[in-house]
N, C-alpha and C positions, 0 to 999 in steps of 0.2 A: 445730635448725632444718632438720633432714632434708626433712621434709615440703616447708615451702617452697620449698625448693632446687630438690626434686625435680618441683613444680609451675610453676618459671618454666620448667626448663628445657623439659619438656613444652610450655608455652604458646610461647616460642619456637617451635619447631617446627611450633606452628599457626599461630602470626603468618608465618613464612616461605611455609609450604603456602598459606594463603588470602588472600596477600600485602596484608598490612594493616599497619599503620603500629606502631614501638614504642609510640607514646603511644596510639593507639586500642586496641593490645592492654593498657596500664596502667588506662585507663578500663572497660575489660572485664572485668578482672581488679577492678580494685576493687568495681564491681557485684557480680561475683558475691561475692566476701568479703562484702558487706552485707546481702546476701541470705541466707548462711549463716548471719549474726550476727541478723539477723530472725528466723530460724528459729528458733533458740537463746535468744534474747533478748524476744523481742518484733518487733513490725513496723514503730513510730516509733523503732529504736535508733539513736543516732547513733556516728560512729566516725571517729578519725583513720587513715587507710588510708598506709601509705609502703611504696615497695618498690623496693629498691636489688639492680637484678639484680648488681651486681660483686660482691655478696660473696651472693647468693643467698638474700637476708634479707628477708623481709615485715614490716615491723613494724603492728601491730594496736595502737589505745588508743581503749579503748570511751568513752565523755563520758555522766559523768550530772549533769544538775542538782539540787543539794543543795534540800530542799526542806522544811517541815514534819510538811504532809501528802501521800505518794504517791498520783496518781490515774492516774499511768500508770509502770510497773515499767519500759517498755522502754526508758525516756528520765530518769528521775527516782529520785531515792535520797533514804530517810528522812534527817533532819540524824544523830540517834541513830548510826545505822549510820554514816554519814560520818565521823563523830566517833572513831572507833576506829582507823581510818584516821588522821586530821590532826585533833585536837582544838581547833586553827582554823578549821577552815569553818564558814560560816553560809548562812543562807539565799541562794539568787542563785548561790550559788559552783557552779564546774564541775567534779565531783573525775575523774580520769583513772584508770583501771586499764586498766594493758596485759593484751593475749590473749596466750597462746604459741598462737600458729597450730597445733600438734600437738594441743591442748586441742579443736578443731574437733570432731577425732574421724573416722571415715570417712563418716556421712551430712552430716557440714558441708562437706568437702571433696567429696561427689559434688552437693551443693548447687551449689556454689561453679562447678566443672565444668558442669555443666550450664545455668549460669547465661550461664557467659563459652562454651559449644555455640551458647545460643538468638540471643544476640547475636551472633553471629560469622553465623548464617545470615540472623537481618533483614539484615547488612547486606550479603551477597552477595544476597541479593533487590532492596535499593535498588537497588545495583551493577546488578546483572543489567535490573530495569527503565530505568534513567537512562540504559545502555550503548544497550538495544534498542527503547526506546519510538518514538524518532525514525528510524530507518533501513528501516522496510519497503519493501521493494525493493530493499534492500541484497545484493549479491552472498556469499555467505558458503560456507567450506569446512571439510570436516572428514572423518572415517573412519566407517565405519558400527558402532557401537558392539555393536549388538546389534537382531536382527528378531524382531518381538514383536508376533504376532498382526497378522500382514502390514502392522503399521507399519514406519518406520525409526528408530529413536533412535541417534542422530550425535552424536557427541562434538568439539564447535566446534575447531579449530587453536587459535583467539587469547581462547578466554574457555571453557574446558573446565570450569568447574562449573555454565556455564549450563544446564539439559534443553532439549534440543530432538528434536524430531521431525518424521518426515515422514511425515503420513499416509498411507491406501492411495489413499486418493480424491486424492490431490497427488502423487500416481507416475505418471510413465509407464510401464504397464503393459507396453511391449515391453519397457523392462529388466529387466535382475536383477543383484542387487546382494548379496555375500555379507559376514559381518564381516570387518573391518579393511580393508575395501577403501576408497579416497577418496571424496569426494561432494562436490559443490558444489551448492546451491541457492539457493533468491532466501526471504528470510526475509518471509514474505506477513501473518502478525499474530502480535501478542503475547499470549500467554493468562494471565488472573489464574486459580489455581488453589490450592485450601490448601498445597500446598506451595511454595508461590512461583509465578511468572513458567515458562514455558512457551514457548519458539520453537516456531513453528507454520512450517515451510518447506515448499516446495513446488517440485518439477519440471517439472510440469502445467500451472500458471498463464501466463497471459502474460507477467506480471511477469517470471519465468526468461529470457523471451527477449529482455526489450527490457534486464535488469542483463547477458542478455550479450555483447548491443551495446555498451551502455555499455563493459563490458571492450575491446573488441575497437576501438572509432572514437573515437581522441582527440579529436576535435572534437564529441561528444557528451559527453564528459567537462569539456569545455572551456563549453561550454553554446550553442558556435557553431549545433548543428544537433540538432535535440529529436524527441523522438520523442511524436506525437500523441495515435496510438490505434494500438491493440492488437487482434488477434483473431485466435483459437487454436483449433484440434483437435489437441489434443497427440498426438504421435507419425505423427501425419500431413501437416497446413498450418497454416503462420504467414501472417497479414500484418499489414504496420504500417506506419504512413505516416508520412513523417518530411516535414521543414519546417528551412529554414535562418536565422536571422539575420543570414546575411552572402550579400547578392546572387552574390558572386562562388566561393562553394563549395557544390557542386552534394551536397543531401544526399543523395538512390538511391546517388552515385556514391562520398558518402565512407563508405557503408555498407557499399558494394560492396568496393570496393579494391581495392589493386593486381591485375591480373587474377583478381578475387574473392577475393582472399586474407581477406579479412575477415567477409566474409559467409561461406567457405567453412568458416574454423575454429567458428563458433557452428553449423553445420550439422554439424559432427562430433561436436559437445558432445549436439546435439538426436538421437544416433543417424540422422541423412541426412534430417529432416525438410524436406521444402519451404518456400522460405521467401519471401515476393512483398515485393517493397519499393516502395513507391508515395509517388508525393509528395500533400502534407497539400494538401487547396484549402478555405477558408472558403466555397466557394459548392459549396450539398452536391450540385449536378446536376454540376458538373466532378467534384468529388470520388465522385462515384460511377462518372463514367466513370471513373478514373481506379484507385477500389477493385474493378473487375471484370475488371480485367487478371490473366491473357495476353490474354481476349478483346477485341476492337474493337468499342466500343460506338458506335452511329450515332448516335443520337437521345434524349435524356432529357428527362423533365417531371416537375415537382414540384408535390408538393400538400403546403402549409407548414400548413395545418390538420392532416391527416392524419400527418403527418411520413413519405407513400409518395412513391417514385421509379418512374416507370415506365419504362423502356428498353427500347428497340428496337436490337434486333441483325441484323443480315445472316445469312441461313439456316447460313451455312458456319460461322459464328460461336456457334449458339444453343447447341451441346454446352458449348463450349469454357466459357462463359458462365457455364453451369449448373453445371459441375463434376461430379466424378463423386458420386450418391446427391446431387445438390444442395448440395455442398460449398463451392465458389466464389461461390454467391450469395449463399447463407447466411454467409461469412465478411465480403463486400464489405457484407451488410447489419448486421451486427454492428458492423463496422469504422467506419463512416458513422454509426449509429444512427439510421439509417430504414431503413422496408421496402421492399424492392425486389422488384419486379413486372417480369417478365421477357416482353420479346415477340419472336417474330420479326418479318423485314419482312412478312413474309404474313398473318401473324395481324394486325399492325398495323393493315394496309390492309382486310382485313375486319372487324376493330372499328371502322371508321370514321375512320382515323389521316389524317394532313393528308397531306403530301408522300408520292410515292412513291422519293422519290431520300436516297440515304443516304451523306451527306460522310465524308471523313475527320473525324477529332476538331478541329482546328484551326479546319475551314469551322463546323461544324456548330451553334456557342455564338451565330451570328449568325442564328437561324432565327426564335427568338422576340424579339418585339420589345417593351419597356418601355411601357405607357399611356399614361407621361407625354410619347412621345414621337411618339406620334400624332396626324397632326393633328387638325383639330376639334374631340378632348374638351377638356373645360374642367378647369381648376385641379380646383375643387372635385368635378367630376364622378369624377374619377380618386383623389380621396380618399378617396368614398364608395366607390369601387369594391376598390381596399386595403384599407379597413375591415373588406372582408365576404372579403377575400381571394382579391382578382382583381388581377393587380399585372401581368400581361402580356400580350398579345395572343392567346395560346394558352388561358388561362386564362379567356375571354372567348367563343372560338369559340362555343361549344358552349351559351351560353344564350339563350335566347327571349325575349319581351317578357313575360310572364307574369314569369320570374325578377328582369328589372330591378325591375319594379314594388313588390317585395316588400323591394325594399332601400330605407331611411332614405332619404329626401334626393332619392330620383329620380321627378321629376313625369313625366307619359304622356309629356309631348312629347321631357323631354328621353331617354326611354327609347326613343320613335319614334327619334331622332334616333342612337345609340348603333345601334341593329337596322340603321341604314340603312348607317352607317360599315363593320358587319361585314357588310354583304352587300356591299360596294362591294368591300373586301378580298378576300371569298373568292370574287368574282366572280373577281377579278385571281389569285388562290392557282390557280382550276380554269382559269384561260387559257394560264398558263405550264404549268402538269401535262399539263393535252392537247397542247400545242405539242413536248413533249418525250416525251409516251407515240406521239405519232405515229412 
């Protein structure tokens, strides 16, 4: 029993390497035996399979049922033939002849092999899917295995038979990175491929920077303070706005850290990228003043059909705004997911803009006034005005009797009566503006 001896011990060896279980390696192991004995035998053969690694022994005993007539060889035996054997059996009966596993031969045993190879790889593919299907955005480290046609293929720390890679297009292109050097990235999707499962990580992504926040603010880990939204030009500006579940811990600040200590380590990780941290607001005109920081935004108006933000900045302001090549606005509008349209107070005021005066952020949110909170219009008046997606005083200015007209619901008079409200306001809007441009 050379052979089989020689074959547990091997298979040990790969039950250790591909850490699988002794009864999953006996299950594997007897596949492939049955698969050799199909080869050998036929394809319906049946077989008792035992294997007792303490003394290094496979026992084989093939089963055929005793039958009249044969209509299948791989599974059934003439009575005739049985009979030479045990001149008792009869039909029905099961006659047993043991294999000496050496009898296999070398293509039964490369069979056999090969059999308990294909299995041992579905099941680090399960493995490998069941491990990764759920964690994109998962934090993950490893060594750079080898660079291949300006990808990276990374050999994971904690699950080293999985493939992964980092493509060119998921690099940040100021690094460089040579083999066996470490690597940490954020694992961004999972790829089905003929050869299995595929990690797909990325540097680049945003993902990278909000898993390494998460690393970095226990209270993000914790689920105290979350991170919103995201938006990146990798190797140059981050920003992300974060939001707290607990009134009393401030998230900019637990992101920040101890005199930046926290913010400042995921900035060394990013190669010294910029990083802007802003608080999350569900009303997207705060929240846009708020994603367009460093600059001080005076003024915003929103158009919830269009999904644009228009902002008015202070001249000293409108670089800052913009960013450099339109960086800043471009991130704030990404960050928000509306467009944002950018004004000075000059250009404002020669488009037509209302006020010439530009508060701080604080004053500024009580400029435009709600429909419903003006006097005169009617319940219903102010419904039909929502509908068409006029919900506030500012949103109103700007249309004529002609436009009422054209909306559901609004008869001449009560349209007269709506032009007469907005002239009465902006009567009063141009008496304070002169009173203060004087």
């Amino acid at each position: 029993m050379a052979g089989s001896a020689e074959i547990l011990t091997a298979l040990r060896e790969l039950a250790n390497l591909k850490q699988i279980t002794r009864e999953e390696l006996h299950g594997l192991l007897q596949d492939g035996i049955l698969a050799a004995l199909a080869k050998k035998h036929g394809p319906n053969v049946q077989a008792e399979i035992e294997i007792d690694e303490a003394r290094g022994d496979i026992r084989i005993v093939l089963l055929k049922t005793v039958v009249d007539e044969v209509t299948d060889a791989s599974r059934e035996v003439q009575l005739e033939e049985a009979r030479f054997e045990d001149p008792e059996f009869q039909p029905g009966d099961v006659m047993e002849t043991q294999v000496d596993f050496a009898e296999f031969g070398r293509t039964a045993v490369q069979a056999a092999k090969q059999r308990i190879i294909q299995r041992v790889r579905e099941g680090e593919r399960t493995r490998i899917r069941d491990e990764f299907a759920g964690r994109v955005g998962d934090l993950l480290s490893g060594e750079v295995q080898q660079i291949e046609r300006g990808k990276l293929v990374v050999m994971l720390n904690k699950f080293r038979e999985a493939e992964a890679i980092i493509p060119y297009r998921e690099q940040n292109h100021r690094e460089h990175y040579h083999q066996g050097e470490p690597v940490r990235a954020v694992l961004k999707r999972v790829e089905d491929t003929p050869k299995g499962p595929r990690l797909i990580l990325s540097r680049s992504d945003a993902l990278f920077v909000q898993a390494l926040f998460r690393l970095e603010v226990p209270e993000i880990q914790s689920g105290i303070v979350e991170i919103k939204a995201a938006a990146r030009e990798v190797g140059s500006r981050t920003k992300i706005a974060v939001t707290s579940r607990d009134e009393a811990v401030d998230p900019v600040g637990a992101c920040v850290g101890l005199k930046g200590a926290r913010v400042q380590a995921v900035v060394n990780e990013l190669g010294g990228e910029r990083i802007d941290i802003v608080p999350w607001s569900p009303d997207p005109e705060r929240f846009a003043k708020l994603a367009l920081a460093p600059a001080r935004v005076a003024r915003v108006f929103s158009d919830v059909a269009s999904r644009t933000i228009q902002a008015v900045v202070d001249e000293d302001q409108l670089s800052l705004a913009i960013g450099r090549n339109g960086q800043n606005v471009r991130l704030a509008s990404e960050l928000t997911g509306w467009k944002i349209d950018l004004y000075s107070s000059r250009e404002w005021m020669e488009k037509g803009g209302e006020a010439p005066l530009f508060a701080p952020l604080p004053e500024e949110v009580e400029a435009d006034v709600p429909l419903d909170e003006i006097e005169g219009l009617e319940t219903a008046t102010v419904a039909v005005l929502a509908e068409a997606g006029y919900r506030t005083l500012n949103d109103i200015f700007a249309l004529d009797r002609d436009d009422l007209l054209r909306l559901p619901g609004i008869a001449p008079e009560e349209a007269d009566r709506i032009m007469a409200i907005i002239d009465e306001l902006s009567t009063e809007d141009e008496s304070d503006g002169g009173g203060q441009g004087a």
